[in-house]
N, C-alpha and C positions, 0 to 999 in steps of 0.2 A: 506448421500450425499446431499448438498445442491439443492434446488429447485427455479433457478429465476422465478419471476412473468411474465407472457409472456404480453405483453401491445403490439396489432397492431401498435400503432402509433410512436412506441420504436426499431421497428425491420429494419428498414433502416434509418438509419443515415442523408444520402444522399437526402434525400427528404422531411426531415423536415425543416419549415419556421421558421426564428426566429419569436418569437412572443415580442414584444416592454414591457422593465420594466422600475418600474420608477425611476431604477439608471443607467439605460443604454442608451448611446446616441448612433446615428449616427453612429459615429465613432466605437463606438463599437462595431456596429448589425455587423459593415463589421470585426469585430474582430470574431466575433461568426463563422462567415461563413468560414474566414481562419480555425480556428479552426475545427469545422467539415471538409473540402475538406482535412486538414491533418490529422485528423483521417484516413479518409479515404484511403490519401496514404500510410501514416503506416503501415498499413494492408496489401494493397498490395505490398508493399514492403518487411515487414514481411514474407508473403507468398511465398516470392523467395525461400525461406530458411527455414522460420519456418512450418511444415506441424498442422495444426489446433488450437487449445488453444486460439479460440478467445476470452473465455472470463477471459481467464489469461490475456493474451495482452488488454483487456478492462483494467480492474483492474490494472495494473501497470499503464498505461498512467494516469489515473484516478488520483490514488497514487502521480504521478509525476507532475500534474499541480494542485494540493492542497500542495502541497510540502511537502508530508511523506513520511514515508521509508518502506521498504515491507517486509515479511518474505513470503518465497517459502519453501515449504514443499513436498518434491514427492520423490520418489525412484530413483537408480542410474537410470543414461541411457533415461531421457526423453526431455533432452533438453535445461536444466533450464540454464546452462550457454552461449551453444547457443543463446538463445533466449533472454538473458541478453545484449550481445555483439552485437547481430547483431542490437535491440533498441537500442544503446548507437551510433552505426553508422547511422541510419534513422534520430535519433536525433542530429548529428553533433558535439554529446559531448566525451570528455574526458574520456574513460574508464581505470578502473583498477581493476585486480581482486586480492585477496588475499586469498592465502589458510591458511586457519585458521588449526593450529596444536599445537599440548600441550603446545611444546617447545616456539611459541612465543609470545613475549612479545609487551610490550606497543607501547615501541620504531620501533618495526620493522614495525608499522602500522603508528606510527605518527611523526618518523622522529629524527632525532638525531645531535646533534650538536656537534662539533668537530673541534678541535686547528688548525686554520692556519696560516702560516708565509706570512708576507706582504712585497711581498720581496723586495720593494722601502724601508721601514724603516727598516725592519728587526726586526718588533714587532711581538708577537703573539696574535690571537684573535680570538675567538668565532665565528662559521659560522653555519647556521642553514640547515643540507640539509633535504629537503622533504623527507617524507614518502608518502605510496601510498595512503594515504587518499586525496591528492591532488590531487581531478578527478573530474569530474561532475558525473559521474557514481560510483558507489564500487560494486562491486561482494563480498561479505562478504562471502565464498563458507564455508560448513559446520560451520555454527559457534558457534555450539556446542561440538565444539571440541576444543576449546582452553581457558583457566582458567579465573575465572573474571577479572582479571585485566586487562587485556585485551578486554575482553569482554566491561569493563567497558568505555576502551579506546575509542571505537568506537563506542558507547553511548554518552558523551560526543560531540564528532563530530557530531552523530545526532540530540542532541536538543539545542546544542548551536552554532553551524557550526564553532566549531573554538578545536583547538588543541592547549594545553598545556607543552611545554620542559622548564622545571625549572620554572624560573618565569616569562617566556615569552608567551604569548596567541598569535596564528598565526589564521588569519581569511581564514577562505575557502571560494573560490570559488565561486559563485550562477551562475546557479542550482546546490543543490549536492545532491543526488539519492542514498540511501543505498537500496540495495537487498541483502539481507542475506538467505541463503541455510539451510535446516535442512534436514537430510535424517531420515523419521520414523520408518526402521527397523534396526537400528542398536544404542543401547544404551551404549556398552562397551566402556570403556578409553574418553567416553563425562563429557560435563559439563553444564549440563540443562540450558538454557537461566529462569533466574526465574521470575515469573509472572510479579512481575513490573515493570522491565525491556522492556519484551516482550509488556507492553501496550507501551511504546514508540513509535513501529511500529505503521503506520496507520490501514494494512491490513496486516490478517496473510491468504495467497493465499493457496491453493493446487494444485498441480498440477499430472493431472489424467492420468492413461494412454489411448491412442490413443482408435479411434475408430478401428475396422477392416478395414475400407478404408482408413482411417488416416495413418493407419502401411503400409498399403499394398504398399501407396504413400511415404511411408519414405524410406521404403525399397527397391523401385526401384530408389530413387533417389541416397541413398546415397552406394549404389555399383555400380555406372556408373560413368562415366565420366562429373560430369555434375559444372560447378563452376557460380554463381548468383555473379552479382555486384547489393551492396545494393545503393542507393542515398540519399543524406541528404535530411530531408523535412523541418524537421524546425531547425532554429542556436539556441543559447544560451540565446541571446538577445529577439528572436521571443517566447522562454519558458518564460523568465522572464515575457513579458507582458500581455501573457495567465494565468500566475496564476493569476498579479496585477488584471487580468479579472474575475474570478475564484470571488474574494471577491465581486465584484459589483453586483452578479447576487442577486435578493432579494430574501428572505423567508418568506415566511408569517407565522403570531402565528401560524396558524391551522397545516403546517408540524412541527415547535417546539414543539407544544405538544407532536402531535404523536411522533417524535422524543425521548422528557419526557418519555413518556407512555411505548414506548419497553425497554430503559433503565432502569428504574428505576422499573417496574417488576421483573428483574433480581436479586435485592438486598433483598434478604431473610427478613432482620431484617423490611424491611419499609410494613404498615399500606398495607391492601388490595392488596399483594402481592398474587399471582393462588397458590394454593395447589401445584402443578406439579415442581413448582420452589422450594418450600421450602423440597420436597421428593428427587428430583434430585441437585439439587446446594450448593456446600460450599460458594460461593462467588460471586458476581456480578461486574458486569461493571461500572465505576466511571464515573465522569463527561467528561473526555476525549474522550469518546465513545461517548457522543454526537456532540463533535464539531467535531470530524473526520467524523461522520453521516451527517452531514449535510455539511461540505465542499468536501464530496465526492459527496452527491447530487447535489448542483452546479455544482462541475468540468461534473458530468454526464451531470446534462443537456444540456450543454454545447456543450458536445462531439455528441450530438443529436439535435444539431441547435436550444437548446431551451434555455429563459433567464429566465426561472420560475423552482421553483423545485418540485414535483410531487412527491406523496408518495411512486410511483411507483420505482421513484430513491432510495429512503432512504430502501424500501421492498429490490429491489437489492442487497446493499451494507452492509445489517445488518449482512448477516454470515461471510463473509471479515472483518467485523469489530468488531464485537462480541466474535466471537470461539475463541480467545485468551485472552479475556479478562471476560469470564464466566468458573467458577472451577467446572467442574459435580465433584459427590461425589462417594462412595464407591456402594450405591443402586445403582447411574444412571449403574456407570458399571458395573456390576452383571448382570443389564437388559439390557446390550447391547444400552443405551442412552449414543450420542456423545453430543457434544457443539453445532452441528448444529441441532440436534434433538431436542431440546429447543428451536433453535430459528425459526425455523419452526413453530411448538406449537406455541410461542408468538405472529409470524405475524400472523398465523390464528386464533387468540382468540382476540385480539385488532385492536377494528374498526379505517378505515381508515378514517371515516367522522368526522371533529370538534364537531358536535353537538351529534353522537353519544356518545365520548369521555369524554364532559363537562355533560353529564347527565346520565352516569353511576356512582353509588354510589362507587363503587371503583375506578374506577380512582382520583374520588373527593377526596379521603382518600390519592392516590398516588399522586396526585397533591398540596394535604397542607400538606404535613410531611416533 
C-alpha cells in the first residue's frame, strides 16, 4: 500500500499563498489562484456523487493538467467509471467511453471512412466519419481485454494526439484525457497491456476500496432516491491554459537531482545502485519517469497555490509514477514485495537535501554513469 508523505503545509489547498517565481508574473499568481479555487470546486462537486478517493481525484486532475493519460487499476463495482464521467462533466469536456473487447478492432475506436454519393454531381467520394476517440475525455474501460492492435490504436492517439485511416492523419482535439481501466482479479481471455506500452501512461492509479463510513455513505445514497446536478467549473479553453501554466512553474537543480537520485536507483545495471534493488528488480524506470516526476510536481504545486516544487510533491507522486514502470522479479514475489514496496524503500533511503545527495559517494557514482 502506498504511503503519501503528510507535509502540514500540503493539507488544505484553500489556504495556501502563492508564493512569486521567476517565470511567473502577475497575471499568472491570478492563474494560480483560479486554479486552486477549482480544485477545490471539483471536489466538491465531485462529492455530489463520488463518495471519497480524494487522492485518486488528486492524481487524475494532476495527470490532466500536465497532459498525460492514466491507468485505474481497482476491482468491479468501485466506481471507476462513475467517477470518470462525472470529472469529464465538472470539467465541461467531451466524453466517451469504450468498452474494450476481443472482437474490436482499430477502426471501431478511430473511425472509418466510407463511399458517398454527392448527390449535386452524382460522384462518389471518400467521407471520413469519427470514431470515439473524438472526445476530450476517453474511458478506455477494461483495456486489457482487447488485442494489440488495437491497443496499439489508442496509444498512437495518446502520444501523438492524432489518428491514422489509410493515409490520412486526423488531429484530435485539446485537451484529450485517456483513462484506461484494468480489473486485477481477472486474467482469463485478456491481453496484458506490455511494459512499454504501459510507460506511455503518466500514472498508473489504484483504486481502493471505501473506508466503512465511505461504504456506509454509498450505500445510503445509492438505494434512495437521491439524483445530484454536477456544474462545469472549468471549459476546455480554461484547461488549455492551466497546463500552458503547468510549464512556467520553475524547478530548481536541487529537486532534478533528487528527481536523478530516485530514478536512476531503480536501474540494476547503473554504478551504486542499493543492494535491495538489484535482489528484488528485473528492470527499472527510463528517462520518462523523470519528466512525468516533475511535471506532476508543478501541476501539484500548483493545485496547492504554490509556484515552486518541493520534494514533498515529487515524494507524493513517485508510486503513481513508478509502479508501472519498475519490474519486481521472481524473489520480490516469493517475499511478498510489490512495486510500491521499493519505492517506499527508495524515498526512505535517499536524502531529500541537495547537499546531502552531492556528498554521498554513491549518488556521485549515480550521478556520472
Amino acid at each position: 500500500m502506498s504511503e503519501q508523505p503528510k507535509n502540514p503545509e500540503l493539507t488544505s489547498p484553500a489556504t495556501v499563498e502563492p508564493v512569486a517565481g521567476e517565470n511567473i508574473g502577475q497575471q499568472d499568481l491570478e492563474s494560480v489562484r483560479r486554479l486552486r479555487d477549482a480544485f477545490k470546486n471539483i471536489k466538491q462537486q465531485l462529492s455530489r456523487v463520488i463518495v471519497g478517493q480524494d487522492q485518486v481525484i488528486e492524481e487524475l486532475l494532476i495527470a490532466l493538467f500536465s497532459r498525460g493519460h492514466c491507468i485505474l487499476e481497482g476491482v468491479p463495482g468501485l466506481a471507476k467509471t462513475l467517477m470518470i464521467s462525472t470529472l469529464s462533466k465538472c470539467l465541461s469536456l467531451a466524453f466517451s467511453r469504450i468498452q474494450f473487447t476481443p472482437d474490436l478492432m482499430p477502426s471501431d475506436i478511430t473511425g472509418t471512412e466510407v463511399i458517398e454519393e454527392n448527390r449535386s454531381t452524382g460522384a462518389r467520394e471518400f467521407k471520413f466519419l469519427q470514431g470515439p476517440l473524438f472526445a476530450n475525455v476517453i474511458l478506455a474501460d477494461e483495456i486489457n481485454r482487447t488485442p494489440p492492435k488495437t491497443q496499439a490504436a489508442l496509444l498512437e492517439a495518446m502520444q501523438e494526439r492524432q489518428v491514422t485511416v489509410g493515409r490520412v492523419r486526423h488531429r484530435l482535439d485539446d485537451p484529450f484525457f485517456v483513462l484506461a481501466t484494468q480489473n486485477p482479479i481477472e486474467q482469463e481471455g485478456t491481453y496484458p497491456l506490455p511494459e512499454a506500452q504501459q510507460d506511455r501512461f503518466m500514472f498508473k492509479v489504484f483504486v481502493k476500496y471505501p473506508k466503512f463510513e465511505e461504504e456506509f455513505e454509498i450505500a445510503r445514497r445509492t438505494t434512495a432516491l437521491l439524483t445530484e446536478d454536477i456544474a462545469p467549473v472549468l471549459s476546455g479553453e480554461q484547461i488549455l491554459e492551466l497546463q500552458r501554466m503547468v510549464r512556467k512553474v520553475p524547478v530548481t537543480d536541487e529537486i532534478i537531482r533528487y528527481t536523478l537520485a530516485l530514478v536512476r536507483q531503480t536501474r540494476i545495471g547503473e554504478p551504486g545502485v542499493p543492494k535491495f534493488i538489484r535482489d528484488w528488480l528485473s528492470w527499472g524506470a527510463g528517462p520518462r519517469a523523470v519528466q512525468y516526476l516533475i511535471l506532476g510536481g508543478k501541476a501539484r504545486a500548483l493545485l496547492y497555490g504554490r509556484v515552486h516544487v518541493n520534494t514533498e510533491d515529487i515524494q507524493a507522486l513517485a508510486y503513481p509514477v513508478l509502479r508501472h514502470r519498475i519490474l519486481t522479479n521472481f524473489t520480490a514475489a516469493s517475499e511478498g514485495i510489490t512495486s510500491d514496496t521499493v519505492v517506499k524503500k527508495l524515498l526512505e533511503e535517499t536524502p531529500s537535501k541537495d547537499g546531502e545527495l552531492t556528498r554521498d559517494d554513491r549518488f556521485k557514482k549515480i550521478f556520472a554513469s
